[in-house]
C-alpha positions in Angstrom: 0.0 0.0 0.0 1.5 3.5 -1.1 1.7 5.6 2.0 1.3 9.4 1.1 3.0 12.2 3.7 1.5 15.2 5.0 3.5 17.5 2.5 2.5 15.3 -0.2 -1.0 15.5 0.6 -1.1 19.0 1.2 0.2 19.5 -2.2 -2.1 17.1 -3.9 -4.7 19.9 -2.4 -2.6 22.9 -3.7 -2.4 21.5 -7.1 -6.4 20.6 -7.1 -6.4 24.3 -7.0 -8.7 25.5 -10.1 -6.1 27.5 -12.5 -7.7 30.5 -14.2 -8.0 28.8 -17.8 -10.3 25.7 -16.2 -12.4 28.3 -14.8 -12.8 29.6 -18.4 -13.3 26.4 -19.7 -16.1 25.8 -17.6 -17.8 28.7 -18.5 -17.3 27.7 -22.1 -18.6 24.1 -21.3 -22.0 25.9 -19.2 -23.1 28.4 -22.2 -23.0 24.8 -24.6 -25.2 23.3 -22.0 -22.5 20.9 -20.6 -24.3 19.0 -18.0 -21.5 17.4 -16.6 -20.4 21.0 -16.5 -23.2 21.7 -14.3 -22.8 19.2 -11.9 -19.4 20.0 -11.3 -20.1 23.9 -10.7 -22.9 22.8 -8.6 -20.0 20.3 -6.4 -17.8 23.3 -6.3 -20.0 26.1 -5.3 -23.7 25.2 -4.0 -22.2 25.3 -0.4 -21.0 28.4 -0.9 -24.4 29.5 -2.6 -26.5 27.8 0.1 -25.0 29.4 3.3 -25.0 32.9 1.5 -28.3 32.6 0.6 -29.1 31.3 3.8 -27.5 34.6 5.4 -29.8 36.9 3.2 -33.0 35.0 3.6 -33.0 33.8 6.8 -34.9 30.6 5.8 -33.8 27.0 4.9 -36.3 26.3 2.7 -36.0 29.3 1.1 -32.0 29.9 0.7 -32.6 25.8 -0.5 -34.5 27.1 -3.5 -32.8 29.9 -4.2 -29.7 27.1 -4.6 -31.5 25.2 -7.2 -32.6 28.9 -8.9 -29.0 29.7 -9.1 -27.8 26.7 -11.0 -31.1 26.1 -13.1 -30.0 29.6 -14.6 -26.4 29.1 -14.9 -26.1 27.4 -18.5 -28.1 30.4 -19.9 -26.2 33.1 -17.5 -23.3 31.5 -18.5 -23.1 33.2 -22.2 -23.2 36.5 -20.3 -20.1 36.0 -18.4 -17.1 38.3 -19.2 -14.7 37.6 -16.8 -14.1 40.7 -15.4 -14.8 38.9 -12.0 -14.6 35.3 -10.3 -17.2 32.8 -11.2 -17.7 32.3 -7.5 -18.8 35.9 -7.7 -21.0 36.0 -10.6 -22.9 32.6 -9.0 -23.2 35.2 -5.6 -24.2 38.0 -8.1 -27.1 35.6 -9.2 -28.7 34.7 -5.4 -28.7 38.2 -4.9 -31.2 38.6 -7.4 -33.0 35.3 -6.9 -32.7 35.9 -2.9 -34.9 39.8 -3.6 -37.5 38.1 -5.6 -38.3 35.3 -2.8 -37.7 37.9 -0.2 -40.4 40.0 -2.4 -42.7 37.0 -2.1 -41.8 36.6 1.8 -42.9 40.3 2.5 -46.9 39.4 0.5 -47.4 36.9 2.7 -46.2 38.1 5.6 -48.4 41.6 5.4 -51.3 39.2 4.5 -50.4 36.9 7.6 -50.5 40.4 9.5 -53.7 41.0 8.5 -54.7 37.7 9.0 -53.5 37.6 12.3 -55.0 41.5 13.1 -58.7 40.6 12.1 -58.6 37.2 14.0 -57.1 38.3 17.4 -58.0 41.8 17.0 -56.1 43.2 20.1 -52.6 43.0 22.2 -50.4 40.0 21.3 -50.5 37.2 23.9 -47.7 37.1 26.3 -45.7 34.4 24.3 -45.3 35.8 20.8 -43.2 38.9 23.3 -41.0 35.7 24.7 -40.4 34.5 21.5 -39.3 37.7 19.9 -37.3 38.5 22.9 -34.9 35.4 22.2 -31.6 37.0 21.0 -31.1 34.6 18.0 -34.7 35.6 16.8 -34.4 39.2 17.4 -31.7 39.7 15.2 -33.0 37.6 12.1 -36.2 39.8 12.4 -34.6 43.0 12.8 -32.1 41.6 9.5 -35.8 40.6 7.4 -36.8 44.3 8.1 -34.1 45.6 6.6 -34.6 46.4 2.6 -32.7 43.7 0.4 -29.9 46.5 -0.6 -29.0 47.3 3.0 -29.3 43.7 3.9 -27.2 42.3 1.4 -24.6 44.8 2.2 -24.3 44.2 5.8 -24.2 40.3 4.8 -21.6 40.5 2.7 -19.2 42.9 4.9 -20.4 42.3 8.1 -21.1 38.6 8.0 -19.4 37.4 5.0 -16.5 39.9 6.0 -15.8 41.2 2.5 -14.4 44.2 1.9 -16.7 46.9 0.0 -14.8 46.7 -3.0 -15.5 42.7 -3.3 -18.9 43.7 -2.2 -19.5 45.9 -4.7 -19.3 43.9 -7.6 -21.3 40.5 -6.0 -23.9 43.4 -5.4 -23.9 45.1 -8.4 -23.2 48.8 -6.4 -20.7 51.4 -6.3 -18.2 51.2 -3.5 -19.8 54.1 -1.6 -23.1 52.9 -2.1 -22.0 50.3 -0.5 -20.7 51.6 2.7 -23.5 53.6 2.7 -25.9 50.9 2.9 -24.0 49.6 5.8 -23.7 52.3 7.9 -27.5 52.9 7.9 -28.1 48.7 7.9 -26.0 49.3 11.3 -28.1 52.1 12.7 -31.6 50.5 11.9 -30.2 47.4 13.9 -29.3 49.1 16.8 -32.3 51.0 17.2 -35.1 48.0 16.2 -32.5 45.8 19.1 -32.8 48.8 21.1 -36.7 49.4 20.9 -37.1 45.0 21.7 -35.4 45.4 24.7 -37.4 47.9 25.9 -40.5 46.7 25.2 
């Protein structure tokens, strides 16, 4: 039996490394329609895809769709790609867009649960729904859904996924400044919805 050392190993990993020209292959094999393509992109990144999506949506089921979403569209989105950034990013680029259409969708049917839930009980919420809300997990997924999708996914991708605002710029399709903008008042709406929850 061969036995493989550490350093060996470690550079099996280093040279797995994609090089620049497979990434551009890949695209080239996507826009054809490649399926075996696909299913490698979808190995490589849907991770990726799924926890980011998961960080903007703040939903399983939902991030889990907007997965699918991301790589249903990528043969056709594919033909578009330039390379002027990663392919990482331009997958990211995508969920942004899927993720403010199912947020979109998220906001109907909470507004007609609200109203649902306004004509039914008609008065002050019962003691539990305050417990729940007060949990510090929960408080800071609702204040995050409050927030609209351009602030959100700016704070996400700085705060959260710890890019910088240049990076951030181009996943969300904003100027730098814009950027920072949209998380400095994502910050201050935080702090003052966290602020208002505990006093209540």
């Amino acid at each position: 039996m061969k036995v493989v050392s550490p350093a060996s190993a470690r550079l099996a990993l280093v040279s797995s490394a994609p090089e620049p020209e497979d990434e551009a292959r890949l695209v080239a094999e996507l826009a054809r329609g490649d399926l075996a393509a696909l299913a490698r992109s979808y190995d490589r990144w849907h991770q990726r895809v799924r926890i980011f999506a998961r960080r903007l949506l703040s939903d399983e089921a939902a991030a889990e769709d907007v997965v699918q979403e991301v790589f249903g569209a990528l043969p056709r989105a594919a033909s578009r790609f330039r390379g002027s950034v990663g392919l990482e990013t331009f997958l990211l680029a995508i969920a942004v867009k899927r993720a403010r259409r199912h947020q979109r969708a998220a906001l109907r049917r909470r507004r007609a649960l609200a109203r649902l839930a306004d004509e039914t009980h008609g008065g002050p919420r019962d003691p539990e729904h305050h417990a729940y809300r007060r949990e510090l997990g929960l408080r800071l997924t609702v204040a995050l859904d409050r927030l609209p999708l351009p602030q959100r996914t700016a704070f996400v991708l700085c705060v959260v996924e710890g890019m910088t605002s240049a990076q951030a710029s181009l996943v969300a399709a904003a100027p730098e400044a814009t950027v920072r903008t949209r998380v400095h008042h994502a910050r201050l709406r935080l702090r003052q919805w966290l602020a208002e929850e505990w006093d209540e």
